[in-house]
VMD Tcl script that builds the backbone (N, CA, C; Angstrom):
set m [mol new atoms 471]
animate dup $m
set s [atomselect $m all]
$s set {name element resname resid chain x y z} {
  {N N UNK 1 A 57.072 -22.643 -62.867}
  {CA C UNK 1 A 57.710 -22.632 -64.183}
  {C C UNK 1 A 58.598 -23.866 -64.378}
  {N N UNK 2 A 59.282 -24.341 -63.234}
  {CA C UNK 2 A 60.353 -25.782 -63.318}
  {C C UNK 2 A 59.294 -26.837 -64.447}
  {N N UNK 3 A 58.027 -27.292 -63.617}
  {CA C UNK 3 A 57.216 -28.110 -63.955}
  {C C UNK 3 A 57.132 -27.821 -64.995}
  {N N UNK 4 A 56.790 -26.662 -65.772}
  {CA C UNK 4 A 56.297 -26.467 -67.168}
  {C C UNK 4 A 57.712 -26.627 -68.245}
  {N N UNK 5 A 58.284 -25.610 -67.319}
  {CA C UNK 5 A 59.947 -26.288 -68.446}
  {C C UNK 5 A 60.269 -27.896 -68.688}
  {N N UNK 6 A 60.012 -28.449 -67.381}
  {CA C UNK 6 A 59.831 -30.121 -67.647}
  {C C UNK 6 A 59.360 -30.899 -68.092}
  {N N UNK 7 A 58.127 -30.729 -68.535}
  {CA C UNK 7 A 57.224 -31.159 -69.525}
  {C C UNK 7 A 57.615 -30.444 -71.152}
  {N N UNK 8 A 57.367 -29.562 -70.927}
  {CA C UNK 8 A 58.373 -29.158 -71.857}
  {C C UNK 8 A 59.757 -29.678 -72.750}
  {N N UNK 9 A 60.608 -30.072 -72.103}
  {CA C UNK 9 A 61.543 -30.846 -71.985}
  {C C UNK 9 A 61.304 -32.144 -72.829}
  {N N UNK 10 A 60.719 -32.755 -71.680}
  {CA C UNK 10 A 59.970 -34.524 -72.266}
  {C C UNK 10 A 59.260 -34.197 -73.560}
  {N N UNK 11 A 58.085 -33.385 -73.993}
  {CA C UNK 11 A 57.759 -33.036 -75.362}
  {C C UNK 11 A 59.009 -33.138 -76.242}
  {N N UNK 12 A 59.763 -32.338 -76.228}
  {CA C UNK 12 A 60.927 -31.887 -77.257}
  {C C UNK 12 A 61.405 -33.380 -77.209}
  {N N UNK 13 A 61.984 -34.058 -76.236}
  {CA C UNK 13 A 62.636 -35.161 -76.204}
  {C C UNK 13 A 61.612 -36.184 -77.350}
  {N N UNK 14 A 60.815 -35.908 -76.886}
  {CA C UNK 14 A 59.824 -37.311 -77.700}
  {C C UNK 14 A 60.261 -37.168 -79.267}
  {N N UNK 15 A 60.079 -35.729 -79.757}
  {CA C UNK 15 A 60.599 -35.345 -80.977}
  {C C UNK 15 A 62.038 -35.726 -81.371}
  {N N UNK 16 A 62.716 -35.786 -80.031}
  {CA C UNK 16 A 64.690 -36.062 -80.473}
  {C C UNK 16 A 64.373 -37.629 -81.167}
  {N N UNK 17 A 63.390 -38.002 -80.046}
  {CA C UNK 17 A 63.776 -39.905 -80.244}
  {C C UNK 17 A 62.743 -40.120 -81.603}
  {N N UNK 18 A 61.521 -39.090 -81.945}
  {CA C UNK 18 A 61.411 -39.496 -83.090}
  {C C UNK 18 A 61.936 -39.335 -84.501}
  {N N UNK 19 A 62.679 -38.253 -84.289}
  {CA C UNK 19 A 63.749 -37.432 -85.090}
  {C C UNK 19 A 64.806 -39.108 -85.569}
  {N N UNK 20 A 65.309 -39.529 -84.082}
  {CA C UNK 20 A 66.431 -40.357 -84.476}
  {C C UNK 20 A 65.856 -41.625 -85.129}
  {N N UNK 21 A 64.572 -42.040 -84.676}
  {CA C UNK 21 A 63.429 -43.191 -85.168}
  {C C UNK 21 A 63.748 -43.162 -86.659}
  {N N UNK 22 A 63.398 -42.218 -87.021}
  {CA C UNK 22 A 63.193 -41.705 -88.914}
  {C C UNK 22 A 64.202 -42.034 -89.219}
  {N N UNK 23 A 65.295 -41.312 -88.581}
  {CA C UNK 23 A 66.829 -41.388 -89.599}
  {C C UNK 23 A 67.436 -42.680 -89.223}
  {N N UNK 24 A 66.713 -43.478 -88.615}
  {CA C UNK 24 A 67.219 -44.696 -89.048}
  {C C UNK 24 A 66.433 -45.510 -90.070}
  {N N UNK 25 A 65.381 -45.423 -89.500}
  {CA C UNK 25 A 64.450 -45.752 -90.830}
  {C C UNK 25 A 64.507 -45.656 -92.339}
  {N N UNK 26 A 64.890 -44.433 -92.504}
  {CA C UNK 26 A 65.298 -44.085 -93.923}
  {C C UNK 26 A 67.108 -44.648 -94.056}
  {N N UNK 27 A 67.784 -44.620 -93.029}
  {CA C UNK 27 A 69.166 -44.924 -93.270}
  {C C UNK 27 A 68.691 -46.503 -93.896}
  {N N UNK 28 A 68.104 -47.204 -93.351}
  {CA C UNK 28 A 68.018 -48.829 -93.215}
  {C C UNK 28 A 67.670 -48.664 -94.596}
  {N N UNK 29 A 66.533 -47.802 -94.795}
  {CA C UNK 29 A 65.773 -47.618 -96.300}
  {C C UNK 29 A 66.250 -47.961 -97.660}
  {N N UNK 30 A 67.427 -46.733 -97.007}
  {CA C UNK 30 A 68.442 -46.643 -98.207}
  {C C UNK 30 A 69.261 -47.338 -98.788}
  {N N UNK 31 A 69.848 -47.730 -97.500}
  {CA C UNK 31 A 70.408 -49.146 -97.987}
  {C C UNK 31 A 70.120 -50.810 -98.238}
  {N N UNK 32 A 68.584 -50.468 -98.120}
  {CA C UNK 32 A 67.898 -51.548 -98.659}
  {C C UNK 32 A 67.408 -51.645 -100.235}
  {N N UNK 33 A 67.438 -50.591 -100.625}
  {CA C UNK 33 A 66.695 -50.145 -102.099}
  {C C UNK 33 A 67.787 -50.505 -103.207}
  {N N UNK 34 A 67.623 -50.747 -104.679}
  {CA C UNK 34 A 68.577 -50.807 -105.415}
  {C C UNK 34 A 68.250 -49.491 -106.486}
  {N N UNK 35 A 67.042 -48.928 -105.989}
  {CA C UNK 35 A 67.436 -47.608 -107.316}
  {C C UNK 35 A 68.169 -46.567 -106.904}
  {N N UNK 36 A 69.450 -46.458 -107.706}
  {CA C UNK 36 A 70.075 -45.008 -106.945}
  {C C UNK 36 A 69.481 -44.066 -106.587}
  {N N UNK 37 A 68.305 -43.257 -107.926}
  {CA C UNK 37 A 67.757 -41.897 -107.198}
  {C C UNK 37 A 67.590 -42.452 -105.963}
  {N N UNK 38 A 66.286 -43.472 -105.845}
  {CA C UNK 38 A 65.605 -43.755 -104.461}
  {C C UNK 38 A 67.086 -43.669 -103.518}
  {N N UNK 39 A 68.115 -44.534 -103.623}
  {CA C UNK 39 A 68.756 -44.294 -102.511}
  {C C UNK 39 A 69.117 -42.983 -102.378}
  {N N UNK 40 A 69.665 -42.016 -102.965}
  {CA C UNK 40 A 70.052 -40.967 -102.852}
  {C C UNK 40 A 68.704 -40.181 -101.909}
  {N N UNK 41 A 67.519 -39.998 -102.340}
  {CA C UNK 41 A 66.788 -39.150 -102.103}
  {C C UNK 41 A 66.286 -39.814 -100.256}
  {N N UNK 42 A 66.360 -41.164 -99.812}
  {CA C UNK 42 A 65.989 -41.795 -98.663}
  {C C UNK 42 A 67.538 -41.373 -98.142}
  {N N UNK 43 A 68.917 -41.512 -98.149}
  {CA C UNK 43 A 69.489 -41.016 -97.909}
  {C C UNK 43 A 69.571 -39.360 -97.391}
  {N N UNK 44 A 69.119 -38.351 -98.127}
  {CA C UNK 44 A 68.774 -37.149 -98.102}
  {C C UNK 44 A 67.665 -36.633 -96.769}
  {N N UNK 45 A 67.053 -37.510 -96.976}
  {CA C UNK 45 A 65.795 -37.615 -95.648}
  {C C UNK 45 A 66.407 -38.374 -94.597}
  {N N UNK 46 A 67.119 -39.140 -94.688}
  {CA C UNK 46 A 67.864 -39.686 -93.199}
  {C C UNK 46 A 68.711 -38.409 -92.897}
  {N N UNK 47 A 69.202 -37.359 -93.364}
  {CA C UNK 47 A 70.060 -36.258 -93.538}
  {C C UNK 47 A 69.324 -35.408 -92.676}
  {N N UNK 48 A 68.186 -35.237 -92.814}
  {CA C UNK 48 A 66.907 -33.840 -92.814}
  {C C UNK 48 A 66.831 -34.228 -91.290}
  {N N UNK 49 A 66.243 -35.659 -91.399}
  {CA C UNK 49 A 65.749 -36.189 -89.661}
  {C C UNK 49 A 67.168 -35.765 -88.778}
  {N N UNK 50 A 68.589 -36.392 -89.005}
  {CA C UNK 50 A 69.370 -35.730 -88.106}
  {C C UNK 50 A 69.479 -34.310 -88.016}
  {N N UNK 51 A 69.408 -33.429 -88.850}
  {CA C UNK 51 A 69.355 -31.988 -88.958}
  {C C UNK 51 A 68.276 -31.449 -88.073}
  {N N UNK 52 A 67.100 -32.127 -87.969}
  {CA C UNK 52 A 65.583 -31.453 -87.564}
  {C C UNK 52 A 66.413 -32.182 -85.462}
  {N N UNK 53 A 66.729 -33.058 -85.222}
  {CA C UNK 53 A 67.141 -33.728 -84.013}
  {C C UNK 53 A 68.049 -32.952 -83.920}
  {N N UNK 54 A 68.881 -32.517 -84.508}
  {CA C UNK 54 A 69.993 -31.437 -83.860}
  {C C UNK 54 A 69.320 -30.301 -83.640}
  {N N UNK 55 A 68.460 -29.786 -84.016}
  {CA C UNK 55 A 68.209 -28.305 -84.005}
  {C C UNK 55 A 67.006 -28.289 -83.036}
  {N N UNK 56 A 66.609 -29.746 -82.387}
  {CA C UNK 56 A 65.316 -29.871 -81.303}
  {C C UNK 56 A 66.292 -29.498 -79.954}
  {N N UNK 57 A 67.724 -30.513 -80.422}
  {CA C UNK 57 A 68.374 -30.568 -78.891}
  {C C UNK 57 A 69.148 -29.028 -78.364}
  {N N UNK 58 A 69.273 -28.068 -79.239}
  {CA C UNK 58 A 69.502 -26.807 -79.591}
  {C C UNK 58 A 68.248 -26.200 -78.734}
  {N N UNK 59 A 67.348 -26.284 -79.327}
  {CA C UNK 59 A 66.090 -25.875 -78.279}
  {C C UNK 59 A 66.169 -26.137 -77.282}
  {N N UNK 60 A 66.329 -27.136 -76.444}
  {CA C UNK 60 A 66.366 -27.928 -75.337}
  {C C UNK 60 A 67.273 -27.599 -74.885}
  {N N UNK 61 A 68.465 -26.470 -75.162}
  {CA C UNK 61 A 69.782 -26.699 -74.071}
  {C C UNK 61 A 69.319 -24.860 -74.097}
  {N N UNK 62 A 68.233 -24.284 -74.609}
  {CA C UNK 62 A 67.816 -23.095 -74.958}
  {C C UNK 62 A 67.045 -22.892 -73.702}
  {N N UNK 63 A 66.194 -23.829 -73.336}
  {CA C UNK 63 A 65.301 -23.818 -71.965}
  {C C UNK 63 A 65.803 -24.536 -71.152}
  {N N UNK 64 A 66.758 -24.927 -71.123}
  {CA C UNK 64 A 67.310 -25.337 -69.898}
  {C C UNK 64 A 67.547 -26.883 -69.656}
  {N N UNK 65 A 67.487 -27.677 -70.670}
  {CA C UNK 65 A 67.618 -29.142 -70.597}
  {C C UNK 65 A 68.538 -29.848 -71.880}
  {N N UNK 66 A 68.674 -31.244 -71.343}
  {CA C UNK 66 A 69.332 -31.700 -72.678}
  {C C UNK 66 A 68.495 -33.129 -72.906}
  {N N UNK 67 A 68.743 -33.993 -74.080}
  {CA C UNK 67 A 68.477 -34.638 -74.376}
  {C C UNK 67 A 68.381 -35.800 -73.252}
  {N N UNK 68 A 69.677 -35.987 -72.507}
  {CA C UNK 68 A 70.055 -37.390 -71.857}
  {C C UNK 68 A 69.004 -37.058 -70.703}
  {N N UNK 69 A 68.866 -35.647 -70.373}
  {CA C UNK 69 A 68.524 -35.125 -68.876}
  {C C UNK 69 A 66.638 -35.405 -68.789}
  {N N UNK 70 A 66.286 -35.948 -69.995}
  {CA C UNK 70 A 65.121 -35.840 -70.199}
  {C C UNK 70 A 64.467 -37.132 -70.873}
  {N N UNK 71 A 65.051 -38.295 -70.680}
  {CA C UNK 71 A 64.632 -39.624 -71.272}
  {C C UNK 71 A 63.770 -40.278 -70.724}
  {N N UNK 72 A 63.223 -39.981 -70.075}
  {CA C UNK 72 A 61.834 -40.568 -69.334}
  {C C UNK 72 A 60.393 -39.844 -69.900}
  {N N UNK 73 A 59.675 -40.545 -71.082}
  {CA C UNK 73 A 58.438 -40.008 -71.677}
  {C C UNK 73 A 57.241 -40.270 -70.986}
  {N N UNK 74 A 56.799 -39.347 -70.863}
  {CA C UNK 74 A 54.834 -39.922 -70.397}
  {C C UNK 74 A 53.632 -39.387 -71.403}
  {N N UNK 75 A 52.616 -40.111 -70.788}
  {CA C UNK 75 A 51.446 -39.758 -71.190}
  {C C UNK 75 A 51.735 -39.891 -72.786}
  {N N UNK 76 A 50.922 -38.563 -73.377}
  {CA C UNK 76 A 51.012 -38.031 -74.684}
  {C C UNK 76 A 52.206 -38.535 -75.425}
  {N N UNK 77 A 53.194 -37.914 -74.672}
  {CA C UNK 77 A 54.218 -38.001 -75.548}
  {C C UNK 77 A 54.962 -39.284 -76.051}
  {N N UNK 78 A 54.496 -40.056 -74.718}
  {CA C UNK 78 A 55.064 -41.832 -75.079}
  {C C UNK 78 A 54.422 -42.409 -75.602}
  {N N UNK 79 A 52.864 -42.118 -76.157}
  {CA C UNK 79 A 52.029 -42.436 -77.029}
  {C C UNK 79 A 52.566 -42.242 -78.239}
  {N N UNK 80 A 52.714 -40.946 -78.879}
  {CA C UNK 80 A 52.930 -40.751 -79.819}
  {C C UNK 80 A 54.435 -41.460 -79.966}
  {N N UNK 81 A 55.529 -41.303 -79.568}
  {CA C UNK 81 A 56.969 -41.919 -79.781}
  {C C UNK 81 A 56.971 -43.711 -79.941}
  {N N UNK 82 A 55.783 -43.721 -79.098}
  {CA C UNK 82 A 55.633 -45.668 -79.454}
  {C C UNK 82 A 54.557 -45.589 -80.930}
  {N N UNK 83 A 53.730 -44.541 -81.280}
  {CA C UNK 83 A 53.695 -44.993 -82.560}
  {C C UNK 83 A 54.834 -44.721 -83.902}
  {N N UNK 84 A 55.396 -43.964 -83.366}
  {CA C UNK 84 A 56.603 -44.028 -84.435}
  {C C UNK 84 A 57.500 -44.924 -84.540}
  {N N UNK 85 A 57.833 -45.252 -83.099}
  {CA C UNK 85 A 58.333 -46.643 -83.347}
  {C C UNK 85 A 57.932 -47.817 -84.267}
  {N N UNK 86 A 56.491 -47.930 -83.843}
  {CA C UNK 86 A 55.833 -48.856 -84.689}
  {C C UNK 86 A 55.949 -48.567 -86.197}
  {N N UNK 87 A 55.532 -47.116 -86.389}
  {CA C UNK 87 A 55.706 -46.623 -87.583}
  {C C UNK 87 A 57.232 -47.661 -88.668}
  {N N UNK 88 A 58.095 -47.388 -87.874}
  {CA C UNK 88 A 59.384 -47.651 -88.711}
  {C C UNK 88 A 60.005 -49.392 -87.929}
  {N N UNK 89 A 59.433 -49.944 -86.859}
  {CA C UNK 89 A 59.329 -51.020 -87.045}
  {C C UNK 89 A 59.789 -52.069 -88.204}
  {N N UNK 90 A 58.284 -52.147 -89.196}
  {CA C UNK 90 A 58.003 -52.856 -89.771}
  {C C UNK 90 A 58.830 -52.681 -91.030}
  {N N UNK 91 A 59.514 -51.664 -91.101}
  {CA C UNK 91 A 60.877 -51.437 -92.300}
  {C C UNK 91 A 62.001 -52.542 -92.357}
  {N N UNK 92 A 61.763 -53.577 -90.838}
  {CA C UNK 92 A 62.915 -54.375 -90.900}
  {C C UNK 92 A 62.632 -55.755 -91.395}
  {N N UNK 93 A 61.398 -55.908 -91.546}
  {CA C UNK 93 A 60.726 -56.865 -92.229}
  {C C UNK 93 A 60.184 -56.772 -93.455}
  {N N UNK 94 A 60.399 -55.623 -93.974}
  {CA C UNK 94 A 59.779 -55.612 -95.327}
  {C C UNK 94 A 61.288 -55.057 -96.084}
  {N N UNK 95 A 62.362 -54.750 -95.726}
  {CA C UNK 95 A 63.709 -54.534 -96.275}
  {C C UNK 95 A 64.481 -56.154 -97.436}
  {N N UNK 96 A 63.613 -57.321 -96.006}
  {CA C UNK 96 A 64.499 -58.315 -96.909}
  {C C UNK 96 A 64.104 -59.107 -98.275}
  {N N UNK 97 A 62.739 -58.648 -98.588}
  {CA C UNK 97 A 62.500 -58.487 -100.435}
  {C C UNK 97 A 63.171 -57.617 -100.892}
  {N N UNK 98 A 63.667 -56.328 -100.499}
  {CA C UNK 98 A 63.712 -55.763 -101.431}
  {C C UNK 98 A 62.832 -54.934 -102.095}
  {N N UNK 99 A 62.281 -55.339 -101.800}
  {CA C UNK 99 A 60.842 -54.308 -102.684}
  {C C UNK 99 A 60.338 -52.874 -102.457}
  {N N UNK 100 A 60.996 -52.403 -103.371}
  {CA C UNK 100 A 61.015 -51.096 -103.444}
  {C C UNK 100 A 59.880 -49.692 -102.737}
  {N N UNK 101 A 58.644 -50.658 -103.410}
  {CA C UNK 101 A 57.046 -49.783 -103.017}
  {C C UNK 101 A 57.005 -50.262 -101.923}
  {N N UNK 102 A 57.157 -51.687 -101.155}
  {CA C UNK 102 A 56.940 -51.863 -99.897}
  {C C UNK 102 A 58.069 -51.014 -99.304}
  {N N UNK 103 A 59.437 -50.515 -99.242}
  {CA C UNK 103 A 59.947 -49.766 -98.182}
  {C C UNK 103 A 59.053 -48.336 -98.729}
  {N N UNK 104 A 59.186 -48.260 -99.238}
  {CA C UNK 104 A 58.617 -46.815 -99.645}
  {C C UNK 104 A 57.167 -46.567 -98.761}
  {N N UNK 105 A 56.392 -47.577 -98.392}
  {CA C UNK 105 A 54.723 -47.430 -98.034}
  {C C UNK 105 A 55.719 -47.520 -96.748}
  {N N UNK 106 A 56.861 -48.158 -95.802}
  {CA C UNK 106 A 57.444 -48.201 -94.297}
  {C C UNK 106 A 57.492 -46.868 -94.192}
  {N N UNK 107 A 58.343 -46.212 -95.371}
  {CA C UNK 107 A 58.630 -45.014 -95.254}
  {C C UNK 107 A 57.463 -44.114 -94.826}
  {N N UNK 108 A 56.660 -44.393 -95.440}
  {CA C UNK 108 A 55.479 -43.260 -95.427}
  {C C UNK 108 A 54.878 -43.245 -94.146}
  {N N UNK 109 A 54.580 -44.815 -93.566}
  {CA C UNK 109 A 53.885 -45.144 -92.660}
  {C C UNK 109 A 54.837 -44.736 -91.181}
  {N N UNK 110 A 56.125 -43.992 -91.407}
  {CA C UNK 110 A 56.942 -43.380 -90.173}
  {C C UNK 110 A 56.712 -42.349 -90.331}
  {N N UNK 111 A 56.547 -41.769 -91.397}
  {CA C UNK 111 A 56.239 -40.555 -91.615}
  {C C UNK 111 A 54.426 -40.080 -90.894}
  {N N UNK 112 A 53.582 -40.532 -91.359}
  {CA C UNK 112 A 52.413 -40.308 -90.557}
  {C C UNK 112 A 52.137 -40.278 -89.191}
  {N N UNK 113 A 53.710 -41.775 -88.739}
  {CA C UNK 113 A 53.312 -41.368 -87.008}
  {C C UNK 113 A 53.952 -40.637 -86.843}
  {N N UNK 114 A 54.952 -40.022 -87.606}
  {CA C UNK 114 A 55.831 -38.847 -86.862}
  {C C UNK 114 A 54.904 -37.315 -86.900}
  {N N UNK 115 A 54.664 -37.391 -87.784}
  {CA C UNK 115 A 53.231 -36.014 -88.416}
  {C C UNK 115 A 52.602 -36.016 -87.186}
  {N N UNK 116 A 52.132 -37.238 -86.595}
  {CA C UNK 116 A 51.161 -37.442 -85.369}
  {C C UNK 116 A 51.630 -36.908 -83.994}
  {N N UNK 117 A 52.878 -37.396 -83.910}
  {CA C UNK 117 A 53.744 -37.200 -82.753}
  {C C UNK 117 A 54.313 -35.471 -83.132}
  {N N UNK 118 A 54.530 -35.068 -83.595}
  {CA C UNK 118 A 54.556 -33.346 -84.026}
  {C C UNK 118 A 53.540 -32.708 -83.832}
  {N N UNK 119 A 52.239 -33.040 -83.866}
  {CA C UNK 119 A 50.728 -32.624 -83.585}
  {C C UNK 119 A 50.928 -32.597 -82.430}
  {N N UNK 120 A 50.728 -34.021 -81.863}
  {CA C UNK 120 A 50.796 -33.942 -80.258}
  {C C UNK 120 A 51.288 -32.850 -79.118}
  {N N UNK 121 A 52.406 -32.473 -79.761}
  {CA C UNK 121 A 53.338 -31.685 -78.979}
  {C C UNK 121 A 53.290 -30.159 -79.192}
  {N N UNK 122 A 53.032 -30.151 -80.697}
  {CA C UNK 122 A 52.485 -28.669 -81.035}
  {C C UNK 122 A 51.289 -28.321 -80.020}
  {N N UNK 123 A 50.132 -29.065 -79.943}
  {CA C UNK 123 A 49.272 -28.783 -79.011}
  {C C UNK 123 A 49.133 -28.430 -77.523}
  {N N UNK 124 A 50.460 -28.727 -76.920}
  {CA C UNK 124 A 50.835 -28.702 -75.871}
  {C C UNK 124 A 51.303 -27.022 -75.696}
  {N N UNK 125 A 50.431 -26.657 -74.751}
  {CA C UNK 125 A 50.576 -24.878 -74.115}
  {C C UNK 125 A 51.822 -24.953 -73.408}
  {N N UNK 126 A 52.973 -26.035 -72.984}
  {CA C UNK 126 A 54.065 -25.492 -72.776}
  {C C UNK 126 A 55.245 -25.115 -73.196}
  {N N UNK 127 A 55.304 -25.806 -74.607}
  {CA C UNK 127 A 56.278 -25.501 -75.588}
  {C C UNK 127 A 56.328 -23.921 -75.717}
  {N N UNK 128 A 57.225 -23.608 -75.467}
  {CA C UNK 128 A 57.590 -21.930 -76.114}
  {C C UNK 128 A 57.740 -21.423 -77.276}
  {N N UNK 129 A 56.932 -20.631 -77.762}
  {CA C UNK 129 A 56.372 -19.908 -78.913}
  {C C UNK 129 A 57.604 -20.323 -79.444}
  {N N UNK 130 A 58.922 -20.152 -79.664}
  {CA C UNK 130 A 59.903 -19.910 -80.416}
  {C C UNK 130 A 60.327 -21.240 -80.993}
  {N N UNK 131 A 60.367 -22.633 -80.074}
  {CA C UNK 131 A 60.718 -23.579 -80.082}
  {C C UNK 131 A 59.391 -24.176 -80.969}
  {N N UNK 132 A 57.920 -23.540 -80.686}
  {CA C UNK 132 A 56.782 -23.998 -81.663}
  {C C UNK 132 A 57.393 -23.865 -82.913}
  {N N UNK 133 A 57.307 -22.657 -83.198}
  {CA C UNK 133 A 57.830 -22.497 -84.699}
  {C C UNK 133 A 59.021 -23.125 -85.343}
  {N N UNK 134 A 59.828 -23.404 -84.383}
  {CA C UNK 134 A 60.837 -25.026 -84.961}
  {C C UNK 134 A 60.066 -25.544 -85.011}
  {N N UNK 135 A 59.158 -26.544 -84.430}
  {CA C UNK 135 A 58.368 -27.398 -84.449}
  {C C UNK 135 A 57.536 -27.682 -85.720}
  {N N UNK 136 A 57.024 -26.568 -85.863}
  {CA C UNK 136 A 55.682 -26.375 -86.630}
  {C C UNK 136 A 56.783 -26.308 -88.235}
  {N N UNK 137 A 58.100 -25.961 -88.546}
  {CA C UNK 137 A 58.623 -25.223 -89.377}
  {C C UNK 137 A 59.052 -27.365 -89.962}
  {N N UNK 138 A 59.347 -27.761 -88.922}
  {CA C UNK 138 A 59.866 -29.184 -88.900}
  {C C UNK 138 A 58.457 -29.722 -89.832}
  {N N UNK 139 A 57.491 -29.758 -88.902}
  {CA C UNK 139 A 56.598 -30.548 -89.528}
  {C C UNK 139 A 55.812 -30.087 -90.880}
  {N N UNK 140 A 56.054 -29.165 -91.131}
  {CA C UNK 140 A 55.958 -28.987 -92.564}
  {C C UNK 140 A 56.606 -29.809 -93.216}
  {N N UNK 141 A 58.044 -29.655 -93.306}
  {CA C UNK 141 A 58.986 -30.818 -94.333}
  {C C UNK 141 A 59.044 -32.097 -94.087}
  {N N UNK 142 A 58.205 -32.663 -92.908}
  {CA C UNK 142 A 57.890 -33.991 -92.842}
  {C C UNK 142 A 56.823 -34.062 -93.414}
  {N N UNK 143 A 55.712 -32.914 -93.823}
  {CA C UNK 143 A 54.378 -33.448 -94.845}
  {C C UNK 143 A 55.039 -33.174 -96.082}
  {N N UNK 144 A 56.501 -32.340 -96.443}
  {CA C UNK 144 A 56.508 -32.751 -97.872}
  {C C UNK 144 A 57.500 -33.888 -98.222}
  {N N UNK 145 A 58.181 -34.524 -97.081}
  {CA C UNK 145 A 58.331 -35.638 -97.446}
  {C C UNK 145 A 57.645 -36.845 -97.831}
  {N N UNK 146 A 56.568 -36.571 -96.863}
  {CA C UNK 146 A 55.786 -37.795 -97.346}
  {C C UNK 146 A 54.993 -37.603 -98.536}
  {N N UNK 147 A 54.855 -36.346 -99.172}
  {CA C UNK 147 A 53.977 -36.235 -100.024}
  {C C UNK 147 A 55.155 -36.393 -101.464}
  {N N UNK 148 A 56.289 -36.569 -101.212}
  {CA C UNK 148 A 57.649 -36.781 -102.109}
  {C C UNK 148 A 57.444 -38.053 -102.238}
  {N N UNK 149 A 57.798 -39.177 -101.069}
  {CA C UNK 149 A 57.306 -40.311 -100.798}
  {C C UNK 149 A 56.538 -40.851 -101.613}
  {N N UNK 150 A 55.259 -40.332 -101.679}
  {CA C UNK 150 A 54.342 -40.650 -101.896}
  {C C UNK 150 A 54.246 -40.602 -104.112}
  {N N UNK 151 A 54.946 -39.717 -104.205}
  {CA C UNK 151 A 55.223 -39.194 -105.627}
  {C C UNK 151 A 56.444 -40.342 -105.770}
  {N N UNK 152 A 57.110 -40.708 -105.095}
  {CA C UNK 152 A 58.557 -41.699 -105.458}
  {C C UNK 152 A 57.652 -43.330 -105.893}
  {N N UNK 153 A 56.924 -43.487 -104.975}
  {CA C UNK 153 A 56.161 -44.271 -105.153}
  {C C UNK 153 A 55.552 -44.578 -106.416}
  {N N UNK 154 A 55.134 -43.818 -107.567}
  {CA C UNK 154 A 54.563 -43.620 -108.359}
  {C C UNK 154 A 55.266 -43.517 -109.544}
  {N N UNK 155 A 56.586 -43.604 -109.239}
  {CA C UNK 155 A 57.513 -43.727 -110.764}
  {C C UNK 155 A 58.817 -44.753 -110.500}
  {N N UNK 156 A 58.665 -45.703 -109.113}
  {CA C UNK 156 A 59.659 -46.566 -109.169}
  {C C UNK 156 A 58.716 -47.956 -109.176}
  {N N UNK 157 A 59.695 -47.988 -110.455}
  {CA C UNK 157 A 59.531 -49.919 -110.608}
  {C C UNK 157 A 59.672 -50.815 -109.968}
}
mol reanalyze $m
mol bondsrecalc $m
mol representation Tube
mol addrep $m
């Protein structure tokens, strides 16, 4: 059971660091944009990502680990956390136009690897039923962010 709680562990973790990935992403977002809604609402989602990272590391001190105790990713899970990285990357290069639809498509494009990296881990038989359904409850409101995203996109100038 150690082994499985440990893997375990590293899963959830991958989620903390992609949790914190996002909410910077959208923090940077926000304060790159000049339309208020947009800032307000990328603001709001940098909000959600720390909320969803607090309530992973909550899980994690639930089975027996914490965040710091568990910073070493493999396999799967460092797959998926290096595409989120990548995901929100490229937000720091497309911030200094300005351009609104381009952070907005960064946005989206962290959002898909994070969707990805939530799959990953959902699939994994060691996560505990209870901590799934955080999981699974999380990645719902990361598909309606992006599908918000995706609608913001479509009425900013």
């Amino acid at each position: 059971m150690e082994m499985q709680n440990n893997d375990a562990l590293k899963a959830i973790n991958s989620l903390v660091e992609t949790c914190r990935d996002g909410e910077k992403g959208f923090k940077t977002a926000a304060e790159s944009v000049d339309n208020p809604q947009l800032k307000t609402e990328l603001t709001r989602f940098a909000q959600q990502r720390a909320d969803f990272r607090s309530e992973l590391e909550s899980c994690m001190k639930q089975i027996g680990g914490a965040p710091e105790e568990t910073s070493s990713v493999s396999g799967m899970a460092m797959e998926a956390a290096g595409a989120v990285h990548r995901g929100w990357i490229n937000i720091k290069s497309t911030i200094t136009g300005h351009d609104n639809k381009a952070i907005l498509d960064e946005c989206e494009n962290g959002d898909a690897a994070a969707l990805k990296a939530y799959e990953s881990v959902m699939s994994s038989s060691e996560i505990p039923m209870n901590v799934k359904s955080v999981i699974q409850k999380q990645h719902d409101e990361i598909e309606a962010t992006k599908t918000a995203i995706s609608s913001l996109k479509n009425t900013v100038i």
